[in-house]
C-alpha positions in Angstrom: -28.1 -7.7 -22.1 -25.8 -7.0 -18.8 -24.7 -3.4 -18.5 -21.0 -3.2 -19.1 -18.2 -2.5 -16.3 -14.8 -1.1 -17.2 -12.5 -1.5 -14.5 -9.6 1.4 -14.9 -6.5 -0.2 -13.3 -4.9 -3.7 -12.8 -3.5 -4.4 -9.4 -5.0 -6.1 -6.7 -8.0 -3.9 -6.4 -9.4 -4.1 -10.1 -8.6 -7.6 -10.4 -10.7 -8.0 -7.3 -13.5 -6.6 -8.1 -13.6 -8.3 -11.8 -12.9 -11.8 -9.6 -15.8 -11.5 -7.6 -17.9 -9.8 -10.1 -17.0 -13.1 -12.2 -18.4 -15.4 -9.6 -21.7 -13.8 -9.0 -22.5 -13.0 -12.9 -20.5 -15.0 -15.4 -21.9 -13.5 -18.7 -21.5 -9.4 -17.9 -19.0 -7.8 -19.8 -15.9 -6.5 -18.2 -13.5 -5.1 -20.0 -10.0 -4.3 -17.7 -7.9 -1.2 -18.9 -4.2 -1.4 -17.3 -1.7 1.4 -17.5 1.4 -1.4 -17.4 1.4 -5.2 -18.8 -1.8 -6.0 -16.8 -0.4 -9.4 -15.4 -1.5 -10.3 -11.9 1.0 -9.9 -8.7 0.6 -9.6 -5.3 2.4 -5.7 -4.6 2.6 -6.2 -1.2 5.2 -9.6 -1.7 7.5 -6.8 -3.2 8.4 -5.6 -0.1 9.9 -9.4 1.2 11.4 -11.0 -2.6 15.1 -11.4 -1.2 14.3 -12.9 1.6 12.1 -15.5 0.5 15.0 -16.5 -2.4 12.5 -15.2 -5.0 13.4 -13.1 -7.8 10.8 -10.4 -9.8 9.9 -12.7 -12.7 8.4 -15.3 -10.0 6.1 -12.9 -8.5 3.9 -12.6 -11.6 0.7 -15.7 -11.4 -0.4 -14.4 -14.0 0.4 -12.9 -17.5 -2.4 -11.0 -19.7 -3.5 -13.8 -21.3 -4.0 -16.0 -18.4 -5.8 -13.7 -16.7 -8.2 -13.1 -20.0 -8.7 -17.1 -20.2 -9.1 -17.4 -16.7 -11.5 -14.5 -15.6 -13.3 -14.1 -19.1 -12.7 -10.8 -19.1 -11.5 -8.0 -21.9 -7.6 -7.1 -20.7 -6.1 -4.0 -22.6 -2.5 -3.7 -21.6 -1.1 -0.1 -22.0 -3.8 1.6 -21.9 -3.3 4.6 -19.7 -6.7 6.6 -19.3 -6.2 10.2 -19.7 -10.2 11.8 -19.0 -13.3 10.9 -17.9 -16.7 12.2 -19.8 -19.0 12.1 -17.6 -21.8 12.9 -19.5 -21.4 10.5 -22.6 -19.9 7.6 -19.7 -17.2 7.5 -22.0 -13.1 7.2 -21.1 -10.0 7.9 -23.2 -6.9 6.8 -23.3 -3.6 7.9 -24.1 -3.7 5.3 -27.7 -6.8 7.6 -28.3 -9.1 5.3 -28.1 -12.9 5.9 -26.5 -14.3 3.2 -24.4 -18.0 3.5 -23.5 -19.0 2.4 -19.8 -22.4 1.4 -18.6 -20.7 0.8 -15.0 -17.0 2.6 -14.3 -14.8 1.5 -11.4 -11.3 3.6 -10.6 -9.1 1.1 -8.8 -5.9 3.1 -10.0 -4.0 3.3 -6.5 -1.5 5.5 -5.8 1.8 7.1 -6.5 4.9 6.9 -3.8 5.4 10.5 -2.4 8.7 12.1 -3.2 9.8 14.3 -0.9 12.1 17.9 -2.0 15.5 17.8 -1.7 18.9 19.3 -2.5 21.7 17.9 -4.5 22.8 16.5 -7.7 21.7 13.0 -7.0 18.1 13.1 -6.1 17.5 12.0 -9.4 19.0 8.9 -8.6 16.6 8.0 -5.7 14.3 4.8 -6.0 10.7 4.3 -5.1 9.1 0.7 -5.5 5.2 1.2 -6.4 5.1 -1.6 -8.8 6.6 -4.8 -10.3 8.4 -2.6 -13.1 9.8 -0.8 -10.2 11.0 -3.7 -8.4 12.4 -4.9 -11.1 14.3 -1.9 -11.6 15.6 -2.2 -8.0 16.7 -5.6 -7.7 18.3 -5.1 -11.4 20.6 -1.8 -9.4 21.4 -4.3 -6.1 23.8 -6.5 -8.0 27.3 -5.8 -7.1 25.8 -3.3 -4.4 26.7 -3.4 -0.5 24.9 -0.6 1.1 21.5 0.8 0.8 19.9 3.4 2.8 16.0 4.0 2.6 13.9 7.4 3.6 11.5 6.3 6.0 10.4 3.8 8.2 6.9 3.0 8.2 5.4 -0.2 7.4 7.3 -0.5 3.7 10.4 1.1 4.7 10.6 -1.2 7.9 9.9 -3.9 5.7 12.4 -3.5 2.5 14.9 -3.0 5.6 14.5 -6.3 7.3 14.2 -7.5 3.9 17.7 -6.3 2.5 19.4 -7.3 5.8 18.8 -10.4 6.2 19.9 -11.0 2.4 23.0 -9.2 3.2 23.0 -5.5 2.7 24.1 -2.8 5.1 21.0 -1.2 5.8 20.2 2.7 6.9 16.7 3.8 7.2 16.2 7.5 8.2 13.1 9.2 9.5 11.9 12.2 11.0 10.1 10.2 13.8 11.4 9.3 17.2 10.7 5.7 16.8 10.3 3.6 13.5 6.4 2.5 12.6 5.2 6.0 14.6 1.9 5.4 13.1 1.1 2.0 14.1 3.1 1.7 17.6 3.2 3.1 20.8 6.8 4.8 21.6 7.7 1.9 23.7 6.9 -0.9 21.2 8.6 1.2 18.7 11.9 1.0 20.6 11.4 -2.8 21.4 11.0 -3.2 16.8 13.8 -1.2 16.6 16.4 -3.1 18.6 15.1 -6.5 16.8 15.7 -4.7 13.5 19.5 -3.0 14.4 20.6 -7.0 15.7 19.4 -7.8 12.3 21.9 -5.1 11.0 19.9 -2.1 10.2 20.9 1.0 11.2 18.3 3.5 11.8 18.8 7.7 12.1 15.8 9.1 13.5 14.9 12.3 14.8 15.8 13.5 11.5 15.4 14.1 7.6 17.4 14.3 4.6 19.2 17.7 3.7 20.9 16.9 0.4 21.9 14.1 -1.9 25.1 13.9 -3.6 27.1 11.8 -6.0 30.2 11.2 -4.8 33.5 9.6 -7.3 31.9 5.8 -6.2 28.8 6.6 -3.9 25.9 8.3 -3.0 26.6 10.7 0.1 23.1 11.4 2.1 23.7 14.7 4.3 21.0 14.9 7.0 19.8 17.9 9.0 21.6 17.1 11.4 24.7 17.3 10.4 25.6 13.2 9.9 26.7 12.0 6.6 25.8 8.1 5.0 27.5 6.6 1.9 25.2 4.5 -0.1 25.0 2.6 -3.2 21.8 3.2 -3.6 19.0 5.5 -2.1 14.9 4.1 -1.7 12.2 6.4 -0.6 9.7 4.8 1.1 7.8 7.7 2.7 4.2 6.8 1.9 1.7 7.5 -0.9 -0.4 10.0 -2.3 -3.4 8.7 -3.9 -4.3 9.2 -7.7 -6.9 11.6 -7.6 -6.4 13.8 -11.0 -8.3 11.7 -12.9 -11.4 12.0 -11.2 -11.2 15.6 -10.2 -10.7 16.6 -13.5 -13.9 14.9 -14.6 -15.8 16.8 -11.8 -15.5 14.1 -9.4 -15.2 15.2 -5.5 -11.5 14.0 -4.2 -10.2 15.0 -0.5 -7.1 12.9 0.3 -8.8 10.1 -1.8 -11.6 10.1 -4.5 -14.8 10.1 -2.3 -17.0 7.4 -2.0 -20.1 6.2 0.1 -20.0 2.8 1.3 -21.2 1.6 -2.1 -17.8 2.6 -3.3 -20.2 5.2 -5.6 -19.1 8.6 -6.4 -20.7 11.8 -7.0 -21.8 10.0 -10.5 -23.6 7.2 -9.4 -22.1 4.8 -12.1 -18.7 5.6 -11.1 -17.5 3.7 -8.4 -13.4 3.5 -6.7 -11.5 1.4 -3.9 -8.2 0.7 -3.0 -5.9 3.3 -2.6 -7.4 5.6 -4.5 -10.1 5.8 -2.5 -11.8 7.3 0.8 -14.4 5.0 1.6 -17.0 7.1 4.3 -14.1 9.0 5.2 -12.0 5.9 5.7 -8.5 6.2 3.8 -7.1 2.2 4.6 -4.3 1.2 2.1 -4.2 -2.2 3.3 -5.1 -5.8 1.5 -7.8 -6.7 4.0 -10.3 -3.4 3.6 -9.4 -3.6 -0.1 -11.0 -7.5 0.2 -14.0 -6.6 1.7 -14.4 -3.8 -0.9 -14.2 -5.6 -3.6 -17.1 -8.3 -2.4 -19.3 -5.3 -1.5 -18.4 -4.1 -5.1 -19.5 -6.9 -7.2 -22.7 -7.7 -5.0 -23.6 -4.0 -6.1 -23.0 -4.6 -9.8 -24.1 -7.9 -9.6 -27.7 -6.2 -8.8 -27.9 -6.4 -4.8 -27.2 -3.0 -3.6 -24.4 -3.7 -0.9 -22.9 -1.6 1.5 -19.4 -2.1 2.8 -19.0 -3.3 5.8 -15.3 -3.2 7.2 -14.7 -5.2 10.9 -11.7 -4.9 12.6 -8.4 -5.8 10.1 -5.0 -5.7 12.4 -2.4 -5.0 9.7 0.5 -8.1 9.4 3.9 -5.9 9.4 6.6 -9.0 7.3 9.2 -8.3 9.1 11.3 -11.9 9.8 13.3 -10.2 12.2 10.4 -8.9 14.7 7.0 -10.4 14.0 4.2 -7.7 14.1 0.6 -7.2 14.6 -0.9 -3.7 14.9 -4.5 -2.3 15.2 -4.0 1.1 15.7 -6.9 3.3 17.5 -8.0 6.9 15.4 -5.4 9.5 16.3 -8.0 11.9 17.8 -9.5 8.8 19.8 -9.1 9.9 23.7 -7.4 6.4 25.9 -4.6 5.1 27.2 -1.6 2.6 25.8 -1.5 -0.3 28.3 2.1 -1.8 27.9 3.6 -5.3 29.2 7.3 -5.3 27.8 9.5 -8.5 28.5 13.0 -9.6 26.1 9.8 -12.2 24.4 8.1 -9.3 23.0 5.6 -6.3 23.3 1.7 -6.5 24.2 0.5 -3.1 23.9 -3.1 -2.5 24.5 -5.2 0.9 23.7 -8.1 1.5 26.3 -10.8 4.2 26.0 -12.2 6.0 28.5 -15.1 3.5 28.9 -12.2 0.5 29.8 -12.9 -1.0 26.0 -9.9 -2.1 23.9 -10.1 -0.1 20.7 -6.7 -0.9 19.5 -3.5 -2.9 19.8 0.3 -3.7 19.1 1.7 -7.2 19.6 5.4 -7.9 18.9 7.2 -10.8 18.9 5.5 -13.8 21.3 2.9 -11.1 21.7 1.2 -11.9 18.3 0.2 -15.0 20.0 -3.0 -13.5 21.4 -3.8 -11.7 18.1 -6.8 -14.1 17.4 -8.2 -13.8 21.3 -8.2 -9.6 20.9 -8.8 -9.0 17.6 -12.9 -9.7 18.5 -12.7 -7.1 20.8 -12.3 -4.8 19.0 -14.6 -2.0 17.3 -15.5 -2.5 13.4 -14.4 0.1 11.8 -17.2 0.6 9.3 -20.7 -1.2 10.5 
């Protein structure tokens, strides 16, 4: 009989894995534990539902029992895993129950940082990690006018461009000097940040929140420097910290994911993790495509062929309507050059090394056109 795989977690990693797993070997048993409802969705469509006229309901293909006919797979809905034993390859969950594991794969993401703050309404602050969330949200936007969001990297940016075109007054604040600092040069920063503010956000950078406060009929945002906003509603959107407890509890080695190889194996070699969970070789990449690749690599393991991941170069699509974006930003400690054509049609930023090779890029606006003639320059990331 085929070993069995548990797969602990239900987003777009786990099903992944038991999707590709299913083409490759359709009589293994897989047996999917989810934390929430564990109907499919796509997360990152969470970030763009106003703007494409959708609401939360619509963004679920697939309820549990869909996904049990269609994959052939054991779904357990509400099962939140509480500890790993290692030893006996045995998992419990919160219900109590023990589920035994041949093969184990963490594909349980991770959890929106909150930052600290003062004031009597930093209870009141939103984050948006999953479809319950969302739902949450766009349930608090009716009747609303004006939401402010902390942050403005990739999801911030997004949600942003996402409210304002639907109609909201928009503030996004950030410590950074420039929205997207992590993907974008300064200059192409400034060029996504003037499309955005004609779109109607308003951005306050340079900055961070001091204190939140409920006010008689809003929330009043006090920054550190000194300027006050009245919201409706608050979202943090200042990034994520990856759900490493589990494992690190069982013994498993974590750093700022839980470590893998590039067979996704961990320190236990029938416990495997991807996603955002997971630091692949010493890759962290919370992104669809890497996730993808993953997942294939995955399956072709427990399938029986021993597969290493291999990630190529994957530029990162930024959905915002307002300033179309593609980004393939170099390694921080990489030493090079930004080499920056700016015209009112868009940005082409292009990062050279020392040796004249491209290694990364950012291309804004009519700029994205020549995404598919650089993107083959570039460097895989993981051979």
């Amino acid at each position: 009989m085929d070993s069995s795989v548990v797969i602990v977690g239900s987003g777009l990693a786990g099903y992944a894995v038991a999707r590709e797993l299913r083409k490759l070997n359709t009589a293994i048993p897989i047996t999917l534990l989810s934390a929430d409802h564990g109907g499919f969705y796509s997360k990152p469509m969470l970030s763009n539902v106003l703007s494409t006229g959708k609401d939360p309901a619509s963004l679920l293909t697939g309820n549990t029992e869909k996904m049990r006919s269609q994959l052939k797979i054991d779904i357990r809905p509400n099962h939140c895993v509480t500890t790993i034993n290692v030893a006996r390859n045995v998992i419990q969950s919160t219900n109590g129950e023990d589920v035994s594991y041949d093969q184990l794969i963490l594909a349980i993401g991770a959890d929106q940082i909150r930052l600290p703050m003062q004031g009597d309404a930093v209870g009141k602050i939103y984050t948006v990690n999953d479809l319950d969330d969302y739902q949450t949200f766009y349930t608090a936007l009716a009747e609303k006018k004006c939401v402010s969001i902390i942050g403005a990297g990739l999801i911030g940016c997004e949600f942003a461009n996402d409210l304002a075109i639907a109609g909201y007054r928009v503030h996004v604040i950030d410590i950074s000097l420039e929205p997207l600092g992590r993907l974008l040069p300064p200059e192409a920063g400034a060029f996504f940040r003037h499309k955005l503010e004609a779109a109607g956000v308003m951005f306050h950078l340079n900055t961070s929140v001091h204190s939140v406060n409920q006010t008689e009929q809003t929330i009043r945002i006090t920054l550190k420097n000194g300027e006050e906003i009245e919201s409706d509603l608050v979202l943090s959107a200042v990034g994520l910290k990856p759900r490493t407890e589990l494992a690190e509890a069982a013994g498993l080695p974590v750093n700022r994911g839980i470590i893998v190889n590039r067979f996704l194996q961990t320190q236990a070699n029938n416990i495997y993790a991807l996603g955002d969970c997971a630091e692949v070789a010493g890759k962290f990449l919370p992104f669809v495509m890497p996730i993808t690749h993953a997942a294939r690599a995955l399956a072709a393991t427990l399938a029986g062929n021993p597969t290493p991941v291999c990630y190529p170069a994957m530029p990162i699509l930024v959905k915002t309507p307002s300033c179309a974006m593609i980004a393939s930003p170099p390694d921080f400690d990489m030493p090079g050059d930004w080499h920056i054509e700016t015209n009112e049609n868009g940005v082409k930023a292009l990062f050279i090394n020392e040796a004249n090779e491209l290694m990364g890029f950012a291309l804004l606006g009519a700029a994205t056109a020549e995404k598919s003639a650089l993107t083959p320059r570039l460097p895989a990331i993981l051979m």
